[in-house]
C-alpha positions, -999 to +999 in steps of 0.1 A: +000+000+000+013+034-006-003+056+026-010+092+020+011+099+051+025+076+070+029+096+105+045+068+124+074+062+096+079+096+099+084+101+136+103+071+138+134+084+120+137+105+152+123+081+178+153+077+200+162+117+199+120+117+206+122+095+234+153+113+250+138+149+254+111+132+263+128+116+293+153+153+300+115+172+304+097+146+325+127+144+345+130+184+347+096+184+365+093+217+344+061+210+319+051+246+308+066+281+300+099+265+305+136+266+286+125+241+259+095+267+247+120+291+249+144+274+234+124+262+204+110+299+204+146+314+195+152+282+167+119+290+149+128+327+151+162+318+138+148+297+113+126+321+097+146+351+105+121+373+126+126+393+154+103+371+177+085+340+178+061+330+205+047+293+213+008+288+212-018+259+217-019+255+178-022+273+144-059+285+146-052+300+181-018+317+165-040+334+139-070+346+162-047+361+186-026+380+159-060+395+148-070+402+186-041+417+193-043+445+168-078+447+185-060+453+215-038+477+203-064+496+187-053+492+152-087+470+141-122+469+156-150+447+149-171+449+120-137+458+104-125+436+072-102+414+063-095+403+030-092+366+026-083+340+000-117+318-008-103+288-013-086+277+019-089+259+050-119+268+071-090+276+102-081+308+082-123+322+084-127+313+119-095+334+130-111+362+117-149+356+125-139+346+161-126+382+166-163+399+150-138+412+118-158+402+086-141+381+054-140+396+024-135+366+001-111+369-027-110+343-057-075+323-060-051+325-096-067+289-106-028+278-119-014+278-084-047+283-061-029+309-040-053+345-038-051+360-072-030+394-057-044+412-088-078+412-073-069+423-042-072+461-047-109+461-057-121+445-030-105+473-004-127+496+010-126+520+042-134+494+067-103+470+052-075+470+076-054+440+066-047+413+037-049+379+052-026+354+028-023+316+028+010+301+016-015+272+008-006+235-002+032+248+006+030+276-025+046+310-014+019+337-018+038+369-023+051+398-054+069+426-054+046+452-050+024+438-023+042+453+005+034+489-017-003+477-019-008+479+019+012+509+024-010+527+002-041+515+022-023+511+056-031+476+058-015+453+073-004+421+062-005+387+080+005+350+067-014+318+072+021+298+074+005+270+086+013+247+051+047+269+039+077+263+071+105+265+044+094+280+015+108+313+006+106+346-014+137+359-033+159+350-001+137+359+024+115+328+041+072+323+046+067+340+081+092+370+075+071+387+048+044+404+063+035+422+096+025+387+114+026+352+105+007+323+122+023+287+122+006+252+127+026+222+141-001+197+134+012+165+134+008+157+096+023+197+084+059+197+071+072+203+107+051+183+131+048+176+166+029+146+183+002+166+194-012+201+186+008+233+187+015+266+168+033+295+170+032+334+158+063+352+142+066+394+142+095+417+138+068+440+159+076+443+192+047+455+205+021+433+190+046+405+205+042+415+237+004+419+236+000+384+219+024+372+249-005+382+275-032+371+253-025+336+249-013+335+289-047+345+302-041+382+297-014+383+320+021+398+318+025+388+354+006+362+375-025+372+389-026+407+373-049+402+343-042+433+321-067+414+289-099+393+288-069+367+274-068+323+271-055+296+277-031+295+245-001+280+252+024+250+236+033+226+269+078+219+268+074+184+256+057+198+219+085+220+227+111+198+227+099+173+198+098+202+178+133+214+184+144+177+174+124+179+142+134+214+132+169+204+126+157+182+097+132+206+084+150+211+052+161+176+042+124+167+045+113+197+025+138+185-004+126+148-007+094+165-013+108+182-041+118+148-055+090+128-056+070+161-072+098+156-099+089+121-101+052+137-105+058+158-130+055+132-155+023+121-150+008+130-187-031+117-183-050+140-205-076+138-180-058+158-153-043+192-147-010+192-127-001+222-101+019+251-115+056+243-109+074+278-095+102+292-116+126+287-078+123+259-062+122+276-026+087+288-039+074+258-027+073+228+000+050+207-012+026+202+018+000+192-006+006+179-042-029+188-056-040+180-083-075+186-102-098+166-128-132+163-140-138+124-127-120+130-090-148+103-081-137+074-107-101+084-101-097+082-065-115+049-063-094+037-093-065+045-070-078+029-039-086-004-056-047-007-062-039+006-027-032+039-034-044+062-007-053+100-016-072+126+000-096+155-007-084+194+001-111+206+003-148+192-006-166+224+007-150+260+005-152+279+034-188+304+022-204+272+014-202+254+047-231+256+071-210+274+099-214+305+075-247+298+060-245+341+060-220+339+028-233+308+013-253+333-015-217+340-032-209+330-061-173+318-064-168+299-094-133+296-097-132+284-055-160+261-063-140+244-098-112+240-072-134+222-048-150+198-069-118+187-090-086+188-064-071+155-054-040+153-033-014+124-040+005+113-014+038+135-006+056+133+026+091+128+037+093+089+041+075+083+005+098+060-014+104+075-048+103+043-065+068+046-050+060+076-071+068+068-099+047+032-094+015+060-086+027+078-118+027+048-137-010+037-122-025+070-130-012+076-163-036+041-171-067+057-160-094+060-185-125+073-187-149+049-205 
C-alpha cells in the first residue's frame, strides 16, 4: 500500500532523539513556560529570521490572537475587514470571525490556487484593515509590490504559514514577509509535533508582547490580568519534539521536491497538474494537488490498487453551514477547485520508487 502519510514512519526516523527529550523534560519536573518553549521559540525565530517567535496551543489560536491583538492595540475593531483568500482551509475564516472582523473573500489564480494578488485592490474599502494570505498547499503567496499595496491602504499584512515552514521569497522565508505570521505544528504539516501546537512570528515588538498576555490568560504577570486573554499555550514536551524535528526541516522539505519531480511526468489528459514555480524555494510541497473532472472514478481507481489520496477541500469555506451568512456567493473559480482537487500522497518517508509506481497507475486511468 502506498499511505497518503504515514505519521508513524515519519516520527520514527527521530524516535530515540523523541524519546530522550522526552525523558530530560519529565525528569526536569518543568512542563510549561519553560527553557524548551524558549528554546524552540529562539530556533523557529532563527529559522525564519524574525525578530520574535512566540509558542501557542496551535495554528488556529496563532492566527486569532494576531487579529485580537491589533484589536487590542487599537489598530482594528469589529465589523472591520479582512480580505481573505476563498479557497482555503476553514481555520483561516474562523480566525477572523472569532474576533467579529468580517471576510471579504477573494477568488485564487486557478494555476497555483494561492489569492489572485491582482484582485486584491478592488475589494479594499474603508473598513479593510489588513490582507490575510495563505501560503496554501506549501506555495509562497507573495510579489513585489504587495508590500506597496498595503502601504498605500495602511493595511496590514498577515501570513497563514501553517502549510509553507520553508518555503521562501527571493531569499527571504514564509513568516518573514508580512506584519504577522501564524504557524501550525499539526502533526501531519511539514514540521510536526505529536500533538497540537502553533506558533506566531513578528518583527513587531509590541504586538509580541500583547499576543504574549493574550494567549497567557491576559497576563504579563501572575495574577494581574491586564486582557480578557486564554488559555493558549504549547506545553515543553511539543516544545522539545519540535526542536528535534526542526533540525531536519529542510532535508524533508527536499525529498518533497523529489517525488513532485517524479510527479511531474504524469501525462493523463484527464488531469491538470499544479503550476511548478520558476525557484524551487517557492514551494514545499505540503499538498501535491492535483485537479480533474472524474475526481470520483479516479480516487476509487486508486484505492482499488492501494493507493491512498485525500480531498483538500470538498466544501470552501462560504459554502459550509458554519457560514450559511455567505453561502449566497458566487465563487466559481473556489467552487471548480473544490469539486476537482485530489491530493497524492507526498511526505518525507514516501519512497520514490513509490511515485513513480503512482505515476505509472495514473497515467492508465481512462475514462470509458
Amino acid at each position: 500500500m502506498i499511505k497518503f502519510l504515514d505519521l508513524q514512519k515519519i516520527n520514527q526516523q527521530y524516535a530515540e532523539e523523541l524519546k530522550q527529550v522526552a525523558g530530560e523534560v519529565i525528569d526536569s519536573g518543568w512542563y510549561l513556560l519553560g527553557e524548551r518553549v524558549d528554546q524552540f521559540e529562539n530556533q523557529l525565530a532563527d529559522y525564519i529570521g524574525s525578530k520574535h517567535a512566540i509558542c501557542v496551543a496551535n495554528g488556529l489560536d496563532a492566527l486569532r490572537l494576531i487579529l485580537r491583538a491589533y484589536i487590542e492595540m487599537g489598530i482594528m475593531d469589529p465589523e472591520d475587514e479582512i480580505i481573505v483568500p476563498a479557497n482555503t482551509f476553514i481555520a483561516s475564516i474562523l480566525a477572523i470571525t472569532d474576533n467579529q472582523l468580517k471576510p471579504v473573500f477573494v477568488e485564487p489564480d486557478i494555476s497555483n490556487y494561492n489569492l489572485d494578488l491582482s484582485k486584491i485592490e478592488e475589494k479594499i474599502t474603508t473598513k479593510t484593515k489588513a490582507i490575510f494570505l495563505v501560503h496554501l498547499y506549501g506555495r509562497v503567496c507573495w510579489s513585489d509590490n504587495l508590500k506597496a499595496l498595503a502601504k498605500k491602504y495602511k493595511l496590514k499584512i498577515i501570513e497563514d504559514n501553517a502549510q509553507g515552514i520553508g518555503a521562501g521569497w527571493k531569499g527571504i522565508k514564509t513568516g518573514n514577509l508580512g506584519d504577522a505570521a501564524g504557524f501550525s505544528f499539526y502533526p501531519g504539516k511539514n514540521l510536526g509535533a505529536l500533538g497540537d501546537s502553533g506558533a506566531v512570528t513578528s518583527n513587531d515588538d509590541e504586538l509580541i508582547k500583547v499576543i504574549r498576555a493574550l494567549g497567557n490568560y491576559g497576563s504579563h504577570q501572575k495574577y494581574i490580568n491586564k486582557y480578557q486573554g486564554l488559555n493558549s499555550r504549547m506545553d515543553e514536551i511539543q516544545a522539545a519534539f519540535l526542536s528535534v524535528k526542526l533540525k531536519y526541516l529542510d532535508i524533508q522539505n527536499e525529498h518533497r521536491r523529489k517525488i513532485v519531480k517524479c510527479y511531474n511526468s504524469i501525462e493523463n489528459v484527464n488531469i491538470t497538474l499544479p503550476e511548478i514555480p520558476k525557484n524551487k524555494d517557492e514551494h514545499v510541497w505540503h499538498l501535491y494537488v492535483i485537479r480533474t473532472e472524474f475526481r470520483s472514478e479516479l480516487q476509487n481507481f486508486l484505492s482499488e490498487a492501494d493507493i491512498q489520496t485525500l480531498i483538500h477541500y470538498p466544501t470552501p469555506p462560504h459554502k459550509q453551514e458554519a457560514y450559511s451568512c455567505y453561502n449566497h456567493l458566487s465563487l466559481p473559480i473556489t467552487e471548480k477547485i473544490h469539486t476537482e482537487a485530489l491530493s497524492l500522497p507526498v511526505s518525507p518517508v514516501l519512497a520514490l520508487e513509490s511515485a513513480y509506481d503512482l505515476v505509472k497507475k495514473i497515467n492508465s486511468f481512462k475514462i470509458i
